[in-house]
Structure formats: structure tokens, C-alpha cells
C-alpha positions, 0 to 999 in steps of 0.5 A: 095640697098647697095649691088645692087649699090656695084655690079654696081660699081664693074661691071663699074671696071671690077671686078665683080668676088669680093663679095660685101659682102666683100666690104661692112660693116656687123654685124661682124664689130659692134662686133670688134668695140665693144668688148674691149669698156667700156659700156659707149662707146657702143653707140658711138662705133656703127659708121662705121670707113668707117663714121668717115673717110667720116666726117672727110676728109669732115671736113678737106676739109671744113677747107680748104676752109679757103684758098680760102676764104683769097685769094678771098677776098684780090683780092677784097680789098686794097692791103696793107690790104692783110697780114690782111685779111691772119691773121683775116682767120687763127687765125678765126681757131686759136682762134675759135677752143677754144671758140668752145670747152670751151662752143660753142659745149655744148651749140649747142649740150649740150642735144645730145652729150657727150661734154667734151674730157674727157667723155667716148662717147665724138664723135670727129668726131662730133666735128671736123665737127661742129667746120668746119661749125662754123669757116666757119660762122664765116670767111664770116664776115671776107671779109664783113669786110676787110678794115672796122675795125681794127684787135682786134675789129674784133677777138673779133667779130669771138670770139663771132660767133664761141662760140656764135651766130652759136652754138645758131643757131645750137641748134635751128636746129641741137641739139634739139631745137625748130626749129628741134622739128617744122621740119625744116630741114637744110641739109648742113648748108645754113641757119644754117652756110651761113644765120647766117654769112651773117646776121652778115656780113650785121649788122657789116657792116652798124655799120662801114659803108664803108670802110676807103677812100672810102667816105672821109667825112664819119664818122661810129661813128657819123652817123652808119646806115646812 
């Protein structure tokens, strides 16, 4: 139980004079959160603020890997390609987070969540975490593609993923879709964010072929899935 795993923490820190009913959330905390909310907030009101802070510190964490993403994948391509790779990662996040708000997040999660900022329920948390899972789908087509394609092509293919194909996917598994209703279960994303992008990395990348000079008589345009 939460209070037994609460002492065993206290003991490993030596203070187990401190009640674990201090250090844990009860009915009080519900009553403050929702005292001064309008009715409509009530649902949303009932998550712990300890919950909000966990989701969006691990969203945060997500974002970054951004970083690590653009460094792995200008070590592995040329080295005039590198200020390329660091702009297709950040404007990923850029442009990314408005086409996930205008209609990414509505169709992932239109029939569950409030989805509109200005609605009284509207979950931010939510978003911000689901908007991490997106651009992540989205970033894995970024070194797949680094050296193939050129810069505009290439925003409009992260455009897409992000308020598109991974907010499809989600729906079918995460917002009430028929995925989620034959109880298929995808805890942290591996089909539903690292399948969906590598799928797209994969299909993007026999559309271009290898990259330029790797195959100096090759040309993607005549023959692409040859």
C-alpha cells in the first residue's frame, strides 16, 4: 500500500517519527482543489497537484531529448548537414506545437478530453504531455531523412506527423478508439509513437532513396522504390 511503501522510504531516510499521513495526499487536498472551482471544473480539478507536476516534468524531459536526437544524428551524417539537422529538430517543436494544438490534439483525443484552451476543463498537462509523445514521432524522421531531402519538403512531412498521422494513431489507441475498445494496451508509446515514426522514416526513405552522393548515378525521381 501507499502508506506501508511511504514508511519503508522514511525508514531507508532515517525519519520514521514523521507520519505518513502527512506526506501523503488525502480527502482534505480534493476539498482545497475544489472549493473555489466552477462546476465545470470539477472533474478536472480532482488530480493531485503532486500528478500534474510528475507529468509535466516527464514531458519536459521528453522535449528534451530533442537534444540528444540532433547530436546523435549529426555525428552520423555529413558534416555540412549538421546546422540542418539542428534547425529540422528545433522548428519539429516550433511548428509542431501549433499544428498539434489547432487539430492534432482534437482528433487524438476529441471524444475524451476538453480540447479547446479556452474550455473550463481544458487538461494542460495532458496536452503538454501528448504534444511530447507527437514531436517525438515526429523527430525519428528527422535523422532517417538527414541528407535526403531538403529543408521545406521536410517541415511539411513533421507538419503532417504531428497534426496528422500520430494523432490518428493515438485516437485508435489512447482516445477511445477501436484499438483501445479490443484492448490493446500501449503503455508508453512503443507502437503508438516509435512504430508510427519509424514506419514513416522507413516509407520516406525508399521515396528518396539513399542519400546525395552516396550513389552518384542514382536518381530518387525516376526509379524511387528501386
Amino acid at each position: 500500500s501507499q502508506a506501508d511503501a511511504a514508511r519503508v522510504i522514511l525508514s531507508a531516510l532515517g525519519i520514521m517519527d514523521l507520519n505518513p499521513a502527512q506526506v501523503l495526499p488525502d480527502a482534505s487536498w480534493l476539498m482545497k482543489m475544489q472549493a473555489q472551482a466552477l462546476p465545470e471544473c470539477l472533474a478536472f480539478r480532482t488530480r493531485h497537484r503532486a500528478d500534474v507536476a510528475f507529468i509535466v516534468t516527464m514531458a519536459g524531459r521528453i522535449i528534451q531529448m530533442q537534444s540528444g536526437f540532433a547530436m546523435l544524428e549529426s555525428a552520423y551524417a555529413q558534416p555540412n548537414n549538421a546546422a540542418n539537422i539542428m534547425m529540422k529538430n528545433l522548428l519539429d517543436l516550433c511548428i509542431g506545437v501549433l499544428a498539434f494544438y489547432v487539430f492534432g490534439y482534437t482528433i487524438a483525443y476529441g471524444e475524451t478530453e476538453d480540447v479547446g484552451i479556452a474550455d473550463a476543463g481544458f487538461d494542460l498537462a495532458h496536452w503538454f504531455c501528448c504534444f511530447s509523445y507527437a514531436t517525438t514521432a515526429a523527430t525519428i524522421n528527422s535523422g532517417a531523412l538527414a541528407g535526403r531531402v531538403a529543408f521545406f519538403p521536410y517541415l511539411a512531412l513533421s507538419t503532417m506527423m504531428t497534426g496528422l498521422v500520430y494523432p490518428i494513431s493515438a485516437r485508435l489507441v489512447w482516445g477511445g478508439g477501436w484499438l483501445q475498445q479490443m484492448g490493446f494496451v500501449d503503455f508508453a508509446g512503443s507502437a503508438t509513437v516509435h512504430l508510427v515514426g519509424a514506419v514513416s522514416a522507413l516509407v520516406s526513405t525508399m521515396i528518396c532513396g539513399p542519400r546525395i552522393g552516396r550513389f552518384p548515378e542514382y536518381r530518387a525521381w525516376r526509379k524511387p522504390l528501386s
